[in-house]
LOLUM-673911 format. One record per atom (N, C-alpha, C): x, y, z. Coordinates in steps of 0.02 Angstrom, whole numbers, padded with zeros to 5 digits, always signed. Layout:
// LOLUM-673911
XYZ;...
***
This chain:
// LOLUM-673911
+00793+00809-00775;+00818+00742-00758;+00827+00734-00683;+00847+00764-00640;+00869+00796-00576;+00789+00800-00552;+00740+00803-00580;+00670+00832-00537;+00654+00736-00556;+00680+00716-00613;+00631+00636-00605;+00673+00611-00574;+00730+00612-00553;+00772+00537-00518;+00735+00577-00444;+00726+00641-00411;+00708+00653-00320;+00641+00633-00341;+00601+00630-00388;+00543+00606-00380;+00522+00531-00376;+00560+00496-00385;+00579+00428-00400;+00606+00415-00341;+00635+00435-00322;+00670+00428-00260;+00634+00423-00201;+00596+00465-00202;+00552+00490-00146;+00480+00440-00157;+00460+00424-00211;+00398+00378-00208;+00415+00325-00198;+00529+00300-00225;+00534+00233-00188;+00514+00208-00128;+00547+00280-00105;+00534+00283-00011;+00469+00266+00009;+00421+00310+00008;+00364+00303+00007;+00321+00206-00012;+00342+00190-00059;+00338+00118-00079;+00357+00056-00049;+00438+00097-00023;+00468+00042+00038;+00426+00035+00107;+00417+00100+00104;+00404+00085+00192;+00334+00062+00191;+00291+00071+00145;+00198+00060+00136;+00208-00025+00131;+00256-00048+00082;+00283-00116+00086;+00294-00173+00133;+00350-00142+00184;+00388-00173+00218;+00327-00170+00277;+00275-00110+00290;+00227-00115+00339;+00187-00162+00329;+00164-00177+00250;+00106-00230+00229;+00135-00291+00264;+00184-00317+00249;+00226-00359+00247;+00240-00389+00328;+00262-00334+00367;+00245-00345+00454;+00181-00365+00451;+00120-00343+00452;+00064-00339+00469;+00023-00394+00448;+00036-00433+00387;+00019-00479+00373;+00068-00552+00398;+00128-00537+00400;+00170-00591+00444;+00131-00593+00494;+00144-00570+00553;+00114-00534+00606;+00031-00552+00608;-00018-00564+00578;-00064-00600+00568;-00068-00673+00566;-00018-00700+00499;-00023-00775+00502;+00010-00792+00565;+00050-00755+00589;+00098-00789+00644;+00031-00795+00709;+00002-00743+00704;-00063-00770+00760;-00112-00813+00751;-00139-00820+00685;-00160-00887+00663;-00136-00965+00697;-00059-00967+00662;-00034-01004+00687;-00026-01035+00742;-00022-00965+00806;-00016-00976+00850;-00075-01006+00879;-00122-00965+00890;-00207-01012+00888;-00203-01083+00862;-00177-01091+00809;-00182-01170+00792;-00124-01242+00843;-00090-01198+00844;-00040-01242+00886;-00050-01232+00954;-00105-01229+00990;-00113-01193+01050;-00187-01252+01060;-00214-01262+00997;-00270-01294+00980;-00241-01365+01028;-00184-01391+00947;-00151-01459+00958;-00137-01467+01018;-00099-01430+01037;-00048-01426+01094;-00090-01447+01179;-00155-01409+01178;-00232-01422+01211;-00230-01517+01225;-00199-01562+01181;-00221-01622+01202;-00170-01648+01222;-00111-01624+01249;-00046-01659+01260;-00055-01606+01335;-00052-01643+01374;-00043-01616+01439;+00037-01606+01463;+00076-01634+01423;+00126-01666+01466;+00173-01611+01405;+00152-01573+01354;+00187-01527+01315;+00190-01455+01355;+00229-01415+01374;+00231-01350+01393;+00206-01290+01345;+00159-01260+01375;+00138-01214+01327;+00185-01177+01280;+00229-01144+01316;+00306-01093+01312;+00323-01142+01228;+00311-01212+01222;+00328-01230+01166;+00293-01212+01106;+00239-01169+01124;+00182-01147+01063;+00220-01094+01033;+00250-01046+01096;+00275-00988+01077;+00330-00980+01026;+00373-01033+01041;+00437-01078+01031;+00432-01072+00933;+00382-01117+00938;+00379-01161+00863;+00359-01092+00818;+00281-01036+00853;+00263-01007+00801;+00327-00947+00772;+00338-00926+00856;+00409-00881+00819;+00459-00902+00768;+00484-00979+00767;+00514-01001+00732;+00507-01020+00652;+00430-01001+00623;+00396-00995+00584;+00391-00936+00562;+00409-00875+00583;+00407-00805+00555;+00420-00792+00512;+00503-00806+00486;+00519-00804+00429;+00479-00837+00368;+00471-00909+00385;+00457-00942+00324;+00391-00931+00300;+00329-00862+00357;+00269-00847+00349;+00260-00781+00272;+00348-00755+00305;+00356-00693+00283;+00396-00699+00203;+00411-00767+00189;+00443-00767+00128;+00360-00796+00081;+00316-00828+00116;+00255-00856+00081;+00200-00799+00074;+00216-00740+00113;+00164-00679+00105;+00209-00616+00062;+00264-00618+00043;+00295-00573+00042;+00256-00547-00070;+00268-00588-00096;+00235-00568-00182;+00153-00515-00148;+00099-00548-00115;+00061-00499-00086;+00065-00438-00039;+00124-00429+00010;+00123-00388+00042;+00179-00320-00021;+00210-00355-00056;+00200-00280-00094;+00176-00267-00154;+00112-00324-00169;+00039-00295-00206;+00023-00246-00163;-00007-00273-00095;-00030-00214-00054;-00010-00167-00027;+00055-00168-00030;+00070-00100-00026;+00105-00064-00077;+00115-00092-00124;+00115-00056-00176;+00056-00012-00207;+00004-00050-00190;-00066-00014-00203;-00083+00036-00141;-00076+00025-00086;-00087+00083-00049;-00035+00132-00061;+00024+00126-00080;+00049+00179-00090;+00045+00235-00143;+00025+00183-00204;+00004+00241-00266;-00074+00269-00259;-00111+00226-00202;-00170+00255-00195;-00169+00328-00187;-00137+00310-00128;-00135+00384-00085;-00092+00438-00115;-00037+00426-00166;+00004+00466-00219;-00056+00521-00251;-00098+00453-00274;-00143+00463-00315;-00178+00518-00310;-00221+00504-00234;-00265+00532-00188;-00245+00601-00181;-00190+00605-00158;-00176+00687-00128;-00132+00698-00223;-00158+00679-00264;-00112+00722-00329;-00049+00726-00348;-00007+00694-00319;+00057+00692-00335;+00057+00678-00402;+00056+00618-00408;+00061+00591-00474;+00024+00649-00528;-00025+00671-00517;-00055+00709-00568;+00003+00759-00590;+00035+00790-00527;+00062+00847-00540;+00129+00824-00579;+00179+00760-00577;+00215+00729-00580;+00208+00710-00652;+00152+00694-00675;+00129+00675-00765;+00125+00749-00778;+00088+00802-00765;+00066+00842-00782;+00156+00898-00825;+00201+00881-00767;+00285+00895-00784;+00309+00879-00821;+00291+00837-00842;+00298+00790-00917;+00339+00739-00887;+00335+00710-00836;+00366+00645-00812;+00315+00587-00817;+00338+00530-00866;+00299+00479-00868;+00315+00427-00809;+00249+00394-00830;+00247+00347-00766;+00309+00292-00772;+00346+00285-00827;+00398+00226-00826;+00447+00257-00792;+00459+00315-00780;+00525+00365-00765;+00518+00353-00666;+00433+00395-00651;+00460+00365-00588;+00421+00307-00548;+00407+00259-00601;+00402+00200-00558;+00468+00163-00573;+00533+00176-00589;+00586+00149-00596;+00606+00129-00514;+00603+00182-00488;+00629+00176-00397;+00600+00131-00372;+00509+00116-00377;+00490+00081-00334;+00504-00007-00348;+00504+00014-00412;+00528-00071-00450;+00582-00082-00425;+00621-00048-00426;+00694-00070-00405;+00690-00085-00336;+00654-00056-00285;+00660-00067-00213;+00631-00149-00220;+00573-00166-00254;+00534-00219-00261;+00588-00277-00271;+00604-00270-00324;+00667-00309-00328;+00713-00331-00283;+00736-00261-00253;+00805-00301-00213;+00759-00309-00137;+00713-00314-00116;+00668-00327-00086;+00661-00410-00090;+00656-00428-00161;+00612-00500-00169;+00715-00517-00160;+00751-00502-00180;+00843-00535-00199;+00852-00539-00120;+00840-00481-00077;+00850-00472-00003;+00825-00547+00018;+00747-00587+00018;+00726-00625+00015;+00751-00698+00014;+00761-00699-00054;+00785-00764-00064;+00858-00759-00056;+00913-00720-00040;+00967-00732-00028;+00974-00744+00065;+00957-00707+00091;+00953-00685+00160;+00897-00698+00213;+00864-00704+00187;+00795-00729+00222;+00785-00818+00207;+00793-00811+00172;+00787-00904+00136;+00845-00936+00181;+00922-00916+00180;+00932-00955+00233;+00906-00954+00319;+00893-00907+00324;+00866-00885+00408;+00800-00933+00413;+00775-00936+00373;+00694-00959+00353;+00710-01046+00376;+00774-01074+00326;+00768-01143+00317;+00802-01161+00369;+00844-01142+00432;+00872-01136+00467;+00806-01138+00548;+00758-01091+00535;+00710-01111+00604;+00642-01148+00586;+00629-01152+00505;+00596-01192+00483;+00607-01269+00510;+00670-01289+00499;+00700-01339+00489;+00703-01353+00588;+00709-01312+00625;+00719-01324+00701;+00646-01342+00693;+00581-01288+00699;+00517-01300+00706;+00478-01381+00691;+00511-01392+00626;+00493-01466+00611;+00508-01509+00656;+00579-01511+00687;+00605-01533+00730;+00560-01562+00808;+00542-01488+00832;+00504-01483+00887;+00444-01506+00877;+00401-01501+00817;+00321-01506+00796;+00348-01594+00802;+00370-01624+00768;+00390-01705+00748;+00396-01743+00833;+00457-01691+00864;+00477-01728+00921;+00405-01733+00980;+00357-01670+00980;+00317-01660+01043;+00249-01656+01021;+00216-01652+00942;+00148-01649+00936;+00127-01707+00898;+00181-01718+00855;+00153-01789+00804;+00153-01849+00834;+00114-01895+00813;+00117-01949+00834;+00159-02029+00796;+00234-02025+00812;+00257-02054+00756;+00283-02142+00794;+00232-02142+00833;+00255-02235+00852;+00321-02243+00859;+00378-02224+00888;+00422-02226+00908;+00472-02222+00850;+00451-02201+00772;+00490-02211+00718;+00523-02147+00699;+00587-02116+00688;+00631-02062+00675;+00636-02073+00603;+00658-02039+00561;+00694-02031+00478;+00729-01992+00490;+00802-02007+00462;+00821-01924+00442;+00867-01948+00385;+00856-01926+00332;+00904-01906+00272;+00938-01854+00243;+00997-01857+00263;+01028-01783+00252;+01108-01836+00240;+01165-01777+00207;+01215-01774+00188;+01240-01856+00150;+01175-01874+00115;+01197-01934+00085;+01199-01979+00136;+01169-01986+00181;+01171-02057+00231;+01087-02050+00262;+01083-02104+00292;+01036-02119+00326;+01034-02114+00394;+00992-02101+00439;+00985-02139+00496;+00886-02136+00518;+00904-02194+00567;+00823-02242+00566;+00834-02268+00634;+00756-02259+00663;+00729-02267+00738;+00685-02282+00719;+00683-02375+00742;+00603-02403+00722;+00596-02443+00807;+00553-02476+00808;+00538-02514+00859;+00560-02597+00837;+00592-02628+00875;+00616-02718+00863;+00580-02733+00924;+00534-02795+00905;+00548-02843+00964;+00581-02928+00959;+00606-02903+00906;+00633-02959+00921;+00696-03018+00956;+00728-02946+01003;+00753-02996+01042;+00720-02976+01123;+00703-02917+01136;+00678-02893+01210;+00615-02856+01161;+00543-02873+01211;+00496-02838+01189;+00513-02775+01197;+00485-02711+01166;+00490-02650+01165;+00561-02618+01156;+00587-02662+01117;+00666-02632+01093;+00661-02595+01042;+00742-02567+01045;+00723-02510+00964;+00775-02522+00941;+00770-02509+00860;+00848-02522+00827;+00854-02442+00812;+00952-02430+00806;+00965-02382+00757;+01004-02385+00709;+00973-02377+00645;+01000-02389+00582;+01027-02335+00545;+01112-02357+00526;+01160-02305+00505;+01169-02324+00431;+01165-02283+00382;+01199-02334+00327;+01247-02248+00296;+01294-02287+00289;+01335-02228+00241;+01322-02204+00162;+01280-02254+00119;+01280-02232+00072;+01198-02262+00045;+01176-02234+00021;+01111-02237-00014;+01077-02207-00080;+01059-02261-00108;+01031-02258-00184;+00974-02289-00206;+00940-02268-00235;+00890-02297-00284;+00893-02315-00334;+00876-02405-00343;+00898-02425-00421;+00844-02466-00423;+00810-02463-00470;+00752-02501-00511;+00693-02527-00456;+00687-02438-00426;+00633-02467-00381;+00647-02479-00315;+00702-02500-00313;+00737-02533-00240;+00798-02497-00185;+00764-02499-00148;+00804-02435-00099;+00886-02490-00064;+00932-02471-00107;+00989-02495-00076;+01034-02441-00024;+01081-02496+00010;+01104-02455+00067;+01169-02490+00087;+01237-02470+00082;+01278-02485+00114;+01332-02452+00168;+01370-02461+00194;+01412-02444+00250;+01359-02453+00308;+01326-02524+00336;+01279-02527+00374;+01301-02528+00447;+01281-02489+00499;+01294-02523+00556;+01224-02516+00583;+01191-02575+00628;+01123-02577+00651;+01159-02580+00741;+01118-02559+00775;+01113-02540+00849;+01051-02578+00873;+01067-02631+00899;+00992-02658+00952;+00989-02659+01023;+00929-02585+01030;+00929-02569+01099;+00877-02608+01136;+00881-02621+01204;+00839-02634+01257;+00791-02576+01262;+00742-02604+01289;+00681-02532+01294;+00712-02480+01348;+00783-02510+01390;+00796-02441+01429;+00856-02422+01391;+00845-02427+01313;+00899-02397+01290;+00984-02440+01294;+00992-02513+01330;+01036-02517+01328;+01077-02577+01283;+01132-02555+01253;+01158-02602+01186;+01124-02677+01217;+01104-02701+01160;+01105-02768+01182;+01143-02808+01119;+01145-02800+01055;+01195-02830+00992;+01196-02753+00950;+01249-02785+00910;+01275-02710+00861;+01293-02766+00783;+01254-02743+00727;+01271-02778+00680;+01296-02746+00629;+01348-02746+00587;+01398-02713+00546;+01374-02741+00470;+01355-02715+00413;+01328-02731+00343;+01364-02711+00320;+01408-02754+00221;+01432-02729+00188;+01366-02674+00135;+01336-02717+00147;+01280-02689+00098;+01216-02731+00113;+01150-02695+00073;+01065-02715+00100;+01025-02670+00053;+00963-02703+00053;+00913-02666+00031;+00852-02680+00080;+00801-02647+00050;+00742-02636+00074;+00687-02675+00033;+00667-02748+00049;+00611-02737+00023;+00558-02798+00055;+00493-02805+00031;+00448-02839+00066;+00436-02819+00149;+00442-02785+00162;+00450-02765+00224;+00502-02788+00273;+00538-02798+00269;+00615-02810+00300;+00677-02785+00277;+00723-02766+00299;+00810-02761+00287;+00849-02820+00262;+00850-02839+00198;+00882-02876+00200;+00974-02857+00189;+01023-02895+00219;+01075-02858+00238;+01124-02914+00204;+01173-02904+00185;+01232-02943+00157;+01303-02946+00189;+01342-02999+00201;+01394-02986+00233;+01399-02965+00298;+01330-02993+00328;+01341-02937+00398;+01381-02978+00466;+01401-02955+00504;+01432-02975+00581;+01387-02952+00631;+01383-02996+00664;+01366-02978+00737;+01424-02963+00802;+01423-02908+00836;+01463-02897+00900;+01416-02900+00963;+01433-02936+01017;+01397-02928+01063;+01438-02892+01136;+01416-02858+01171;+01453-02837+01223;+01508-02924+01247;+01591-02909+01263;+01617-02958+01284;+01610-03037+01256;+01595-03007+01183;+01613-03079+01156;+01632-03046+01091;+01677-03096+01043;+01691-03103+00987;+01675-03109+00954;+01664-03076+00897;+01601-03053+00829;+01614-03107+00795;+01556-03119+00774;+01519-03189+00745;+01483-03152+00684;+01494-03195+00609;+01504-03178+00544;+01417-03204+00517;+01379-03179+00511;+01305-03205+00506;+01287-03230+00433;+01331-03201+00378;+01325-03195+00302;+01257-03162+00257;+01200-03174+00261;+01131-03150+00264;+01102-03131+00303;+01075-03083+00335;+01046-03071+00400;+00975-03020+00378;+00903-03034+00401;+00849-02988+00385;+00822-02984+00459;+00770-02908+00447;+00772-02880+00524;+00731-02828+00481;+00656-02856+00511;+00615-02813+00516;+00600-02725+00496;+00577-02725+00446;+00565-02642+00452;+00493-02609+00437;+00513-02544+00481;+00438-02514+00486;+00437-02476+00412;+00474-02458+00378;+00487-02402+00321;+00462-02432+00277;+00438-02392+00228;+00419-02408+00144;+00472-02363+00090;+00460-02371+00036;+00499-02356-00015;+00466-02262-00010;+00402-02265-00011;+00373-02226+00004;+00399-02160+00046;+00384-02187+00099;+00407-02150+00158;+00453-02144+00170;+00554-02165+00121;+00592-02136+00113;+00587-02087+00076;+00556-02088+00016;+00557-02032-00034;+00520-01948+00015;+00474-01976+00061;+00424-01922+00088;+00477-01902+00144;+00528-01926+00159;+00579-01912+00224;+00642-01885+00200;+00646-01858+00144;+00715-01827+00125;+00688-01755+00127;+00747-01725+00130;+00753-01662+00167;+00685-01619+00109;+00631-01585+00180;+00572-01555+00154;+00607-01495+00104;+00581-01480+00050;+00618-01409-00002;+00626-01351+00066;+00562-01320+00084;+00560-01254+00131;+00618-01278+00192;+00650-01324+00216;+00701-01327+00262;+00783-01321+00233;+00776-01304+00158;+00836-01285+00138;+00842-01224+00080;+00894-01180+00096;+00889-01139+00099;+00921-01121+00014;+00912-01069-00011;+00919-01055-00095;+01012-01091-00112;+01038-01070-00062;+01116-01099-00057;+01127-01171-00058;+01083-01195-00023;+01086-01265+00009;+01062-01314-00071;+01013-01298-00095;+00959-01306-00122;+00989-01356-00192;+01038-01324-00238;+01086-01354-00296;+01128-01423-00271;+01164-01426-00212;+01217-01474-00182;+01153-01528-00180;+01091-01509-00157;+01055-01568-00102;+01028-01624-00184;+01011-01562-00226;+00963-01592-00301;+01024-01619-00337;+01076-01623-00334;+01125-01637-00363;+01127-01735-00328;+01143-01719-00251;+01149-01787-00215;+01082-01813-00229;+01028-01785-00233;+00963-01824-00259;+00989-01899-00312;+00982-01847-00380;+01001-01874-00452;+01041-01918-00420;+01119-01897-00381;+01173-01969-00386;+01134-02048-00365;+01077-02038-00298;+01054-02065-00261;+00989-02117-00298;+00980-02063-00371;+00927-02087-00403;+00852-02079-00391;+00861-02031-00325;+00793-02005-00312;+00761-01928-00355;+00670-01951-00342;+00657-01878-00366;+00665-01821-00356;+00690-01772-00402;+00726-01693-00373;+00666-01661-00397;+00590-01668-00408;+00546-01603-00445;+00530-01571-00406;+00513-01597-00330;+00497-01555-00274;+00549-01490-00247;+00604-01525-00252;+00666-01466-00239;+00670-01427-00299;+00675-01452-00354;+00685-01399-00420;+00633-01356-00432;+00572-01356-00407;+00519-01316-00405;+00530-01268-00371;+00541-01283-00287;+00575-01222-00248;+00640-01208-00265;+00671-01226-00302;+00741-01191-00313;+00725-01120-00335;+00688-01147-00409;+00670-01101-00471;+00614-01044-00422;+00572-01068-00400;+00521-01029-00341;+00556-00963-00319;+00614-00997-00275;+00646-00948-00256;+00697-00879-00303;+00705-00931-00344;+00741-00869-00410;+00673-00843-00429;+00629-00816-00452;+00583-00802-00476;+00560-00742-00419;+00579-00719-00337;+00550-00726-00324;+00565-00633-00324;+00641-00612-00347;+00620-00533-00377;+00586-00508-00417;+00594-00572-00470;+00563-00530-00515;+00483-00541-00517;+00456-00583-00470;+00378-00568-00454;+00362-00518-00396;+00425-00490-00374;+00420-00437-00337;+00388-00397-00362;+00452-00390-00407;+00464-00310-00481;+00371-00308-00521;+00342-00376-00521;+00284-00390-00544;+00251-00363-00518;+00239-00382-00461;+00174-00361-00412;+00173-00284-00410;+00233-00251-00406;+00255-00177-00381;+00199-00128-00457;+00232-00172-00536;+00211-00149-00585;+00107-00165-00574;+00096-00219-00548;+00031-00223-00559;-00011-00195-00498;+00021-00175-00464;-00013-00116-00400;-00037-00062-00436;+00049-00024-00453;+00037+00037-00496;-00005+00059-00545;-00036+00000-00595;-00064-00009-00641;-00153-00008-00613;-00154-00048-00569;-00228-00040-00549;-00261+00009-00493;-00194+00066-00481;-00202+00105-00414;-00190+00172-00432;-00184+00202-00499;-00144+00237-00520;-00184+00299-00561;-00242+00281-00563;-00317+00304-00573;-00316+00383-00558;-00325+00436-00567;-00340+00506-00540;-00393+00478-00479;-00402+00523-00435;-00449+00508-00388;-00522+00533-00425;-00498+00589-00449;-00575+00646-00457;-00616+00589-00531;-00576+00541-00573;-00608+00512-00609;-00647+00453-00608;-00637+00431-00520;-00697+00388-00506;-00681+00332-00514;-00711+00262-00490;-00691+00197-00488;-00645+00197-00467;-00613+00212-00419;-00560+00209-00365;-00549+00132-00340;-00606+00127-00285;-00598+00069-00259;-00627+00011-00310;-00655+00005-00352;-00655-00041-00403;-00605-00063-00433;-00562-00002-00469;-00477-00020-00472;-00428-00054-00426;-00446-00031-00341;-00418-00061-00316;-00436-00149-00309;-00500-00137-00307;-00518-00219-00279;-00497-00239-00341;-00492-00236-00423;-00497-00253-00471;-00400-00271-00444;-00374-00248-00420;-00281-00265-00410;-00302-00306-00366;-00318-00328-00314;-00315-00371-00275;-00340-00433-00287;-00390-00455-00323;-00407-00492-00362;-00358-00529-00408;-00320-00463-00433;-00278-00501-00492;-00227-00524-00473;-00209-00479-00407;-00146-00544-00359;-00170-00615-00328;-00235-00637-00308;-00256-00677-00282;-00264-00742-00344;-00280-00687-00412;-00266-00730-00487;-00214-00762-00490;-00169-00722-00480;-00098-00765-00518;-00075-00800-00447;-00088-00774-00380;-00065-00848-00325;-00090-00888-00365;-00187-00920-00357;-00196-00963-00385;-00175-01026-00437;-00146-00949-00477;-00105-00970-00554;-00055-01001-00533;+00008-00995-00489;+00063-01018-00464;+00041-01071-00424;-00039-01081-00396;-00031-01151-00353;-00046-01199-00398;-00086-01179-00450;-00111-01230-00507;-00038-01251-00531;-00005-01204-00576;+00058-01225-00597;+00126-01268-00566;+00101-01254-00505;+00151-01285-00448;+00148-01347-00467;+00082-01382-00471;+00018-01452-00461;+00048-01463-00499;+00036-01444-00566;+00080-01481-00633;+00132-01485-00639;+00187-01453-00603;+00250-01459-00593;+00291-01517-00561;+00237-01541-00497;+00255-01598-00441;+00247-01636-00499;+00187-01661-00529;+00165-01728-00547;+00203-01736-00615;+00257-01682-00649;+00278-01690-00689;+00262-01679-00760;+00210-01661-00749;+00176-01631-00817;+00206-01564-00863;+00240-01509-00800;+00269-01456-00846;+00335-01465-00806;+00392-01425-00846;+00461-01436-00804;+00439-01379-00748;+00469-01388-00705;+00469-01350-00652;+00509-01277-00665;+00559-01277-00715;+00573-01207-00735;+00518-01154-00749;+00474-01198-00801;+00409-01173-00830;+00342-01175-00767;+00341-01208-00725;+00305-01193-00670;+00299-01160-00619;+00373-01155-00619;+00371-01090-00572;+00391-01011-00599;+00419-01005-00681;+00428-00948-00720;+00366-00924-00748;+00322-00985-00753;+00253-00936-00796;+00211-00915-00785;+00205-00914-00718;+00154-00868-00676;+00179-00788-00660;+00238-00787-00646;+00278-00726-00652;+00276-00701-00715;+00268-00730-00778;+00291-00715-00837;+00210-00660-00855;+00174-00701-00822;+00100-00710-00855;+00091-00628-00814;+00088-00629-00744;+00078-00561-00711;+00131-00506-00747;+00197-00531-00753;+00228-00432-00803;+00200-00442-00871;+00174-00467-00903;+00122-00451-00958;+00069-00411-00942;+00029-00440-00901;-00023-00400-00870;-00030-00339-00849;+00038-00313-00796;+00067-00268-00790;+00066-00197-00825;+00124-00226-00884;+00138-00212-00930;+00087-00185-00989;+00050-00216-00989;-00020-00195-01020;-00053-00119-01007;-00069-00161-00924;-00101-00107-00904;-00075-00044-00883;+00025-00040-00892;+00026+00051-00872;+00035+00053-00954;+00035+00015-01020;+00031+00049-01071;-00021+00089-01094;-00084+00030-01068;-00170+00080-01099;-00156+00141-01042;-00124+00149-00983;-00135+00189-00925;-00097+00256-00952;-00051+00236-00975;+00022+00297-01021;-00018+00329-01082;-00003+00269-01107;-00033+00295-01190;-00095+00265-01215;-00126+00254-01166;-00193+00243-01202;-00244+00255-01244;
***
């Protein structure tokens, strides 16, 4: 018992560190990708500082390393039982009468609290410079006509362009509370801001309540204040808008900018709000899922890497594992697809691709054991 837990022990080791290297090395790749690509964009804005390429891709590391992480310990889970393989360990290790469930217990388990490490700890760090990066990419590469969104903590705020009292003015629109009812984007606790193009107050209008539609604000109960005069009571007031119903729904907080913690409070204010939660409930569940497609990948390395050397088809086994991780991504982007558009619950879209690989797994160290 004492010879399988140091043997277990020791191939965890071995598993971790072959892991955690895949895992650099492939971060560490997309992150230069990236960088090349934003270096591309960045090429037509003269007036952007390079130093901001550096900026954004670093700030992307994490969230490279939580989207590569189910493959980087396929692959190194497979290089590590390769080479087990290779120099005989394992032979000698079965040959003791230690089965393969005994010491692939260690490496599963590292896999695991590997993928828990992940989504507890990394997921907030992730949604945290994710969430800056967007920030910077929005403020200095996109091209957004002078228009801002931001929806967060149950309120609004909005930067569109007005001209209608000084050409090239901008409004800013505050509303305290916001909901969706039958289609129609309502909004109350309003205060609107109408700036001069150098930014300076020119009226401030106060709403009990408004909606959105036909392309304008229409507003209820509202007042006007003007610098040094006495607020004047308007009763109906409409005022132009650049927004669609649309492009609120596409402007609430992106899933990858919040973090596994964050994630329940935000899908919760969704529902009150009446907006769609499938996009967030997909990454919620995503992220729970994402040990035990650790624990998956770790079992389906082992399974296709695990081969004696001297019996040949080595690297066929291997490419035959790499393949079958590139299968079930696939499988998880297909299932994702049906998940957005509503076709499967998103529990089931993001559980049955995981479900589908420890079957597979599972299979294959049984014909591998007792075949």
């Amino acid at each position: 018992m004492n010879f399988a837990l140091t043997l277990s022990l020791y191939i965890a080791r071995q598993f971790t560190g072959a892991t955690l290297a895949v895992i650099a090395f492939l971060t560490g790749l997309i992150t230069m990708f990236d960088f090349i690509d934003l270096l591309r964009r960045v090429s037509t804005r003269p007036n952007v500082p390079t130093s901001l390429v550096s900026q954004i891709a670093f700030l992307h590391i994490p969230f490279a390393c939580l989207e590569i992480l189910p493959f980087g310990v396929l692959l190194g889970g497979i290089l590590c039982f390769w080479r087990l393989a290779r120099s005989s360990e394992l032979v000698v290790a079965r040959a003791a009468g230690i089965s393969a469930w005994q010491f692939l217990a260690g490496p599963v388990i590292c896999a695991v609290l590997i993928g828990a490490m992940a989504t507890t700890c990394v997921s907030p760090l992730s949604s945290v410079m994710y969430r800056r990066a967007e920030a910077l990419d929005r403020q200095y590469l996109r091209d957004n006509n002078g228009k801002s969104l931001n929806l967060s903590g149950g309120t609004l705020w909005l930067r569109q362009g007005d001209n209608g009292l000084v050409d090239h003015g901008v409004d800013i629109i505050h509303a305290r509370q916001v909901r969706l009812n039958g289609g129609v984007l309502h909004i109350g606790g309003i205060t609107i801001f109408r700036l001069g193009p150098d930014d300076g107050l020119l009226t401030r209008i106060e709403a009990q309540s408004g909606y959105l539609g036909g392309g304008r604000w229409i507003l209820e109960g509202a007042r006007m204040l003007r610098p040094d005069e006495m607020p004047s009571d308007m009763g109906r007031f409409t005022l132009h808008a650049d927004l669609t119903l649309a492009g609120v729904e596409e402007s609430f907080a992106s899933p990858d900018t919040l973090s596994v913690w964050a994630l329940p409070g935000f899908i919760r204010q969704l529902n009150r709000s009446g907006f769609s939660t499938i996009r967030h409930r997909l990454h919620f569940q995503s992220l729970l899922t994402l040990p035990v497609l650790s624990g998956t990948m770790a079992l389906v390395a082992a399974g296709f890497s695990m081969r004696p050397a001297r019996r040949g088809g080595v690297i066929r086994m291997i490419s035959s594992g790499v393949a079958a991780g590139f299968a079930l991504f696939a499988l998880s982007k297909i299932a994702a697809q049906f998940g957005e558009t509503g076709t499967l619950p998103p529990v089931l879209a993001a559980w049955a691709p995981t479900g589908a690989g420890l079957c597979l797994a599972v299979t294959l160290l049984l014909h591998l054991e007792d075949g």
